[in-house]
Backbone bond lengths (Angstrom), bond angles and torsions (degrees), N, CA, C in turn:
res aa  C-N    CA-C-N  psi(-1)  N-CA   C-N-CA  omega(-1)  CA-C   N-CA-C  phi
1 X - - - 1.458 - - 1.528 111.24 -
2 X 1.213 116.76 -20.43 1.837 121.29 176.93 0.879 102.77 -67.12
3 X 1.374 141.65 -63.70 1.401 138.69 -176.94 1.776 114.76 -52.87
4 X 1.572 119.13 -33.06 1.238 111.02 177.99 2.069 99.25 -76.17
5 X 0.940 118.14 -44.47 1.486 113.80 -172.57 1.460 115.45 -70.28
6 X 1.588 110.73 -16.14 1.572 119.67 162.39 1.820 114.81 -73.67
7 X 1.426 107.89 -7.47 1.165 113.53 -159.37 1.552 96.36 -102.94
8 X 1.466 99.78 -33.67 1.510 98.36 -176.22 1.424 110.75 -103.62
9 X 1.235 126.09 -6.83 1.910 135.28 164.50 2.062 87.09 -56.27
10 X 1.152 117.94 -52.13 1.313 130.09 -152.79 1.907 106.19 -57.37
11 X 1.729 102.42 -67.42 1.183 127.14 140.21 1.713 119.68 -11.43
12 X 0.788 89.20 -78.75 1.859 87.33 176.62 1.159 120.46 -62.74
13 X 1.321 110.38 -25.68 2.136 106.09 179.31 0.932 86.65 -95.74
14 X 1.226 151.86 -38.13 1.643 128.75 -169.80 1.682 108.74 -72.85
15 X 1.347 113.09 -24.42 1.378 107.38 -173.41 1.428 97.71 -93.75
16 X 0.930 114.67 -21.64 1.919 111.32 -176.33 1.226 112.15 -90.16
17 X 1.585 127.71 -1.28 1.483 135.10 161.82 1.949 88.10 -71.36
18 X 0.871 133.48 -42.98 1.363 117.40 -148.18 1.687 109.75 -68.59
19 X 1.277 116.22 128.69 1.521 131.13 173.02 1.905 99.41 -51.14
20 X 1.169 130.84 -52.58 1.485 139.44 157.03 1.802 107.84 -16.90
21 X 1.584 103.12 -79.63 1.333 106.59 -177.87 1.512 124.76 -79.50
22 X 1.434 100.14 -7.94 2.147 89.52 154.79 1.207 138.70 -104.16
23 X 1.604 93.61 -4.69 1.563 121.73 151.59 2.036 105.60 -56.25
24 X 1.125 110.29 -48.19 1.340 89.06 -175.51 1.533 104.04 -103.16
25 X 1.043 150.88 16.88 1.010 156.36 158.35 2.075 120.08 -68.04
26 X 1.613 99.54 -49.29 1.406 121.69 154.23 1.912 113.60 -62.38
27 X 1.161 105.26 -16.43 1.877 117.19 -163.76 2.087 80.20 -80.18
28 X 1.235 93.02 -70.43 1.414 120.22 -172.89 1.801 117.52 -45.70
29 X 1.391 118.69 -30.38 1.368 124.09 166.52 1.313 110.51 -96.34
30 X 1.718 123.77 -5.07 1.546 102.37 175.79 2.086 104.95 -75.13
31 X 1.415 79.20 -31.30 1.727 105.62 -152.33 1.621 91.14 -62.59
32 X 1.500 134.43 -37.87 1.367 158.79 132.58 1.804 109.43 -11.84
33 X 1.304 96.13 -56.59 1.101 103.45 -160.49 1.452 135.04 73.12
34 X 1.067 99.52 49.84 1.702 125.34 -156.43 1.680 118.16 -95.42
35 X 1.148 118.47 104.19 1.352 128.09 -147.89 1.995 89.86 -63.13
36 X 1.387 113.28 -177.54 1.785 104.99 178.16 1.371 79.47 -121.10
37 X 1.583 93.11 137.98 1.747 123.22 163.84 1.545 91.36 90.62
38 X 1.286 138.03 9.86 1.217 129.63 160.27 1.885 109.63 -93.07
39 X 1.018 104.48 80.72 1.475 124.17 177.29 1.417 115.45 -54.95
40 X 1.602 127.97 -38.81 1.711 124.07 -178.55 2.017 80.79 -78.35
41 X 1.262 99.80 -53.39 1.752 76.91 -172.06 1.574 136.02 -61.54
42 X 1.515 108.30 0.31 1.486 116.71 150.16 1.226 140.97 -88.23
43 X 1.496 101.51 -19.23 1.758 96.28 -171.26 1.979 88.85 -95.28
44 X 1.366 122.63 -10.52 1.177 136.93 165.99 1.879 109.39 -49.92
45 X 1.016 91.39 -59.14 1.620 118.66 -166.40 1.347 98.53 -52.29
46 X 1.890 112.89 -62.55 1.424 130.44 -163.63 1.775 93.10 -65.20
47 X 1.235 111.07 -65.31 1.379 107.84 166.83 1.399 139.97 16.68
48 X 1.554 87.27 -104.28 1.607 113.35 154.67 1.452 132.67 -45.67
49 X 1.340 112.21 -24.28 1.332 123.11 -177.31 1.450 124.02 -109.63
50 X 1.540 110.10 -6.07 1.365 140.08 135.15 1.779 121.71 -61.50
51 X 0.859 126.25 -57.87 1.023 140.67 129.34 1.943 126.73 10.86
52 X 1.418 96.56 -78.56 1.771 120.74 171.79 1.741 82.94 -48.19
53 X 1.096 162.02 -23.21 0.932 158.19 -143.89 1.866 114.34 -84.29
54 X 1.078 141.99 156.48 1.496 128.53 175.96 1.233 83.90 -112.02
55 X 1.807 107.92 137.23 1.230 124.70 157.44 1.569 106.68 -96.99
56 X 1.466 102.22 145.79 1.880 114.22 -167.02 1.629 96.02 -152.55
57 X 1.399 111.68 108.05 1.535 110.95 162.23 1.333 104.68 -36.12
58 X 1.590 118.99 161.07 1.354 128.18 133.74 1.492 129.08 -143.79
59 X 1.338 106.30 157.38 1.451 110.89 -156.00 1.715 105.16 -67.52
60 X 1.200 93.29 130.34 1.366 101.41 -167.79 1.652 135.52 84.60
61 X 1.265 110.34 -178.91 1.547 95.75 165.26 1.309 142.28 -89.44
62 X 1.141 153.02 28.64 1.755 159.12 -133.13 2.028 91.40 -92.71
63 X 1.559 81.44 152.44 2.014 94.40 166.13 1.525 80.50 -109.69
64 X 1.423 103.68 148.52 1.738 109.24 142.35 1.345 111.02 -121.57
65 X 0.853 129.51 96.06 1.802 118.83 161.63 1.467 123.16 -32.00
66 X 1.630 84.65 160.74 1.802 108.06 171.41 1.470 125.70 8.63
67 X 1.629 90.76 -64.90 1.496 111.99 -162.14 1.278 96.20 -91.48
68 X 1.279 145.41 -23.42 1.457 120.54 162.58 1.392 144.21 -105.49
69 X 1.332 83.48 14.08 1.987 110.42 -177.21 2.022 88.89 -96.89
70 X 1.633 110.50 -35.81 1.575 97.77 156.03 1.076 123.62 -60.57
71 X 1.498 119.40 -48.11 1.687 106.01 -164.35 1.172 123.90 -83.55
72 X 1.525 116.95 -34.40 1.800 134.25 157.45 1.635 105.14 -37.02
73 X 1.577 127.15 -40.90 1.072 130.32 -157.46 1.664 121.42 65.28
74 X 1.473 116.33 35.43 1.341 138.15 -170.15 1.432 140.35 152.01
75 X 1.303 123.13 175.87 1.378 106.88 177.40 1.673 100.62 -176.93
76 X 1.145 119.35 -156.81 1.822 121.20 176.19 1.574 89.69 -94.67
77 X 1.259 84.68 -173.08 1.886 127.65 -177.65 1.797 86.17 -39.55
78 X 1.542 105.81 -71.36 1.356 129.86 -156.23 1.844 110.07 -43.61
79 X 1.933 87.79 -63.93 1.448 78.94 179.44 1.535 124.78 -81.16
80 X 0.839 131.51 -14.92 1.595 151.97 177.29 1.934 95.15 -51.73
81 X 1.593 103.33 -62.81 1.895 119.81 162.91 1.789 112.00 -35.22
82 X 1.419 99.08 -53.72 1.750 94.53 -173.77 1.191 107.14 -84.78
83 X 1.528 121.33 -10.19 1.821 109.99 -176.13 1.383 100.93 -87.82
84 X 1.660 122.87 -34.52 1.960 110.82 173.30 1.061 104.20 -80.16
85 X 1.487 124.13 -29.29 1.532 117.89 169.12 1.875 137.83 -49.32
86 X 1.514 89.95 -29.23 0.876 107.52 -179.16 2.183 123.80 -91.43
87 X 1.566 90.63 -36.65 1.324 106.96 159.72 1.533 114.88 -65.46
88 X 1.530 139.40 -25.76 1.206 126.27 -161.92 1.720 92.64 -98.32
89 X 1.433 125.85 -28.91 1.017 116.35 164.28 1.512 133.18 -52.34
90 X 1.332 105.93 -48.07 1.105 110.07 170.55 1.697 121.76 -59.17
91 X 1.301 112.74 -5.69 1.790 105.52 176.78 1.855 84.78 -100.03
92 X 1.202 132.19 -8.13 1.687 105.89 -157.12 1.266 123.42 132.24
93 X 1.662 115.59 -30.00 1.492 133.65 -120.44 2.132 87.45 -102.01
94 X 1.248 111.90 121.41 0.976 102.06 163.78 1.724 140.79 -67.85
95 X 1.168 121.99 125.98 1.522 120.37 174.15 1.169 132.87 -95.70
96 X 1.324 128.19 159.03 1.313 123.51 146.96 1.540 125.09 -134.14
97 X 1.118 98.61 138.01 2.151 81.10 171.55 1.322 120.56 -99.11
98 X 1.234 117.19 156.92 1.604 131.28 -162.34 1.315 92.00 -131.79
99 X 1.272 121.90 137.04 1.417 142.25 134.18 1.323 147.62 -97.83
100 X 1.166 107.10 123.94 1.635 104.27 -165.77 1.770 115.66 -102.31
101 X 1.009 91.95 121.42 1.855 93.04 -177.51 1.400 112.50 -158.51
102 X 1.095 130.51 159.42 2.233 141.33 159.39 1.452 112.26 -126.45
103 X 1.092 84.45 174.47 1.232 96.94 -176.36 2.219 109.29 -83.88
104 X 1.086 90.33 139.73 2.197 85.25 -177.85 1.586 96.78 -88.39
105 X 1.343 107.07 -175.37 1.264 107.42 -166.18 1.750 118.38 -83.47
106 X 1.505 122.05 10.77 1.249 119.19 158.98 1.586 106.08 -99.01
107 X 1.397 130.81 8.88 1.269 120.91 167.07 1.420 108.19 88.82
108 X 1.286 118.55 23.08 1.473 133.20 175.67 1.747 103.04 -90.91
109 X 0.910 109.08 165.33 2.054 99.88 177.17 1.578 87.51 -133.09
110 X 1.205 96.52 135.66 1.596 136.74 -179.54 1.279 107.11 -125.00
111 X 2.108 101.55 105.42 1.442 94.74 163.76 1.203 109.28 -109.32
112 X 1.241 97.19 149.91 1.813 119.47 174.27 1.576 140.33 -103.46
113 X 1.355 91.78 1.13 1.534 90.35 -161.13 1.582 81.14 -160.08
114 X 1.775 96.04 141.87 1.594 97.51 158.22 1.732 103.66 -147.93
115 X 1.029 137.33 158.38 1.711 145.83 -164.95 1.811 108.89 -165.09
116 X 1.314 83.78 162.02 1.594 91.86 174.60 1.869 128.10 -113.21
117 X 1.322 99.45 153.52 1.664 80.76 -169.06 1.656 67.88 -117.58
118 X 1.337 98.93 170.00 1.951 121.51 -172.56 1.334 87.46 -141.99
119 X 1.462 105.98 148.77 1.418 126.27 164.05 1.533 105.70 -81.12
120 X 1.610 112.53 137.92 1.179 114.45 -174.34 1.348 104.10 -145.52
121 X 1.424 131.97 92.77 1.627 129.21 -154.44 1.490 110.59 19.64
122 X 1.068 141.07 158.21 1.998 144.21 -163.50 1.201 106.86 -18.84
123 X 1.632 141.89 14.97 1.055 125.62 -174.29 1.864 102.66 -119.60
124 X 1.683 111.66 166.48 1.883 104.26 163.60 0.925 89.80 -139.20
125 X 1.506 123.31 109.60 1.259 110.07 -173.45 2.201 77.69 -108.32
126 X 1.501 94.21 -174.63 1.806 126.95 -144.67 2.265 77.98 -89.97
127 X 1.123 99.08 128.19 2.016 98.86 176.45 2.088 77.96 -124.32
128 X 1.565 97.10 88.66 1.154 111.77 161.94 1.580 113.30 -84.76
129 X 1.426 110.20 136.05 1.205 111.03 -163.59 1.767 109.72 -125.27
130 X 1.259 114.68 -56.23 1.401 101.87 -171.43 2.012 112.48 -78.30
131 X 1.333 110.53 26.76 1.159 115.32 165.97 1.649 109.57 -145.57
132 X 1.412 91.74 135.65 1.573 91.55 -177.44 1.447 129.24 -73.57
133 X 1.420 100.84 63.43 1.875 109.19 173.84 1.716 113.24 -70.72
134 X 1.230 100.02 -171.50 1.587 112.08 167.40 1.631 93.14 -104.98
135 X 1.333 109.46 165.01 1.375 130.52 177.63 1.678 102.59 -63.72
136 X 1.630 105.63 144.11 1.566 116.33 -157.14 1.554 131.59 63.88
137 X 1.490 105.82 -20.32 1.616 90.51 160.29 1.335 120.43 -61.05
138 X 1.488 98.88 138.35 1.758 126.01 -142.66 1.801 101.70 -90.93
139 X 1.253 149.43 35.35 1.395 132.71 -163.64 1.091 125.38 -35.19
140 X 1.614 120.96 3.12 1.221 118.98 -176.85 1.944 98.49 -107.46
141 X 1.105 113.08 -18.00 1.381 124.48 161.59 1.247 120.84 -60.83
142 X 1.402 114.13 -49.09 1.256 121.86 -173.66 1.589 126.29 -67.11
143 X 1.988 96.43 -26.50 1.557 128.55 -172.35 1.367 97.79 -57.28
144 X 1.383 103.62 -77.91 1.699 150.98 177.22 1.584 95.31 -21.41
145 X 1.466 131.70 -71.78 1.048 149.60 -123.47 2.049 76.40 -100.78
146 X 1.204 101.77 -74.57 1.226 82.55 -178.78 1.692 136.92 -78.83
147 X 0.830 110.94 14.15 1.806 110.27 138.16 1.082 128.57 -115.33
148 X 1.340 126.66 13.91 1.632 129.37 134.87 2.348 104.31 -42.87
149 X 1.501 78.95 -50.79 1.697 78.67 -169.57 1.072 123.25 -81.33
150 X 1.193 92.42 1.08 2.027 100.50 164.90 1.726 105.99 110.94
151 X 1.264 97.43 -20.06 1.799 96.54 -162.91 1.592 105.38 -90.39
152 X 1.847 93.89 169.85 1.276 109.17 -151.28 1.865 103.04 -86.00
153 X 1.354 135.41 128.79 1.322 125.69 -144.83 1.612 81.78 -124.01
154 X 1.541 102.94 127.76 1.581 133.22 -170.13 1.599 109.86 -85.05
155 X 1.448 121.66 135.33 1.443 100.30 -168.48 1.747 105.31 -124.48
């Protein structure tokens, strides 16, 4: 899985260098209405508007970038991750990616889930994307919590 999240750390700075994608990234916080130097109210903004997005498994593993998680009008966990990932870079905004996975019952680890946390003055909070949370809801909280309780956790 390092090599796929090295693949997509990669992905996002190359797409968040582009004058293209901070052009619409700035498009996306006017439309927001997003004050400047209010930083939770941007990675908020990108968020949500990441978000409007349809999430759709696909068979197998593929990244699609930026430009085709726009034009498809969607993508998985993954690419949905490199398209805000890639927009928050492009303002400045620090990232990180998280992966969520356990081990199944032959002791193999199965990950399922991956998201971004953004730097937001001393805080990282969770830039959950293929579900419509508020900024910092934790999916790895939500995982955790529910198979502590035994139940079956939906992905």
């Amino acid at each position: 899985m390092a090599g796929k999240v090295l693949v997509m750390r990669q992905m996002m700075r190359a797409h968040g260098a582009r004058p293209e994608l901070r052009e619409l990234a700035f498009r996306i916080l006017r439309a927001h209405g997003v004050a400047s130097r209010d930083q939770a109210g941007m990675v908020r903004a990108l968020q949500v508007w990441t978000q409007a997005f349809r999430y759709a498994r696909e068979p197998g593993e593929q990244f699609a970038g930026p430009d085709a998680v726009v034009r498809q009008g969607g993508g998985d966990c993954d690419d949905l991750t490199i398209l805000v990932g890639a927009l928050l870079e492009s303002l400045g905004i620090p990232t990180k990616i998280e992966v969520l996975g356990w081990k199944d019952r032959k002791g193999r680890m199965v990950y399922r889930h991956v998201y971004l946390r953004a730097k937001v003055g001393g805080a990282w909070p969770a830039v959950e994307v293929i579900h419509r949370v508020p900024l910092g809801w934790d999916p790895w909280r939500r995982t955790i919590q529910a198979r502590l309780r035994g139940r079956k956790v939906k992905n």
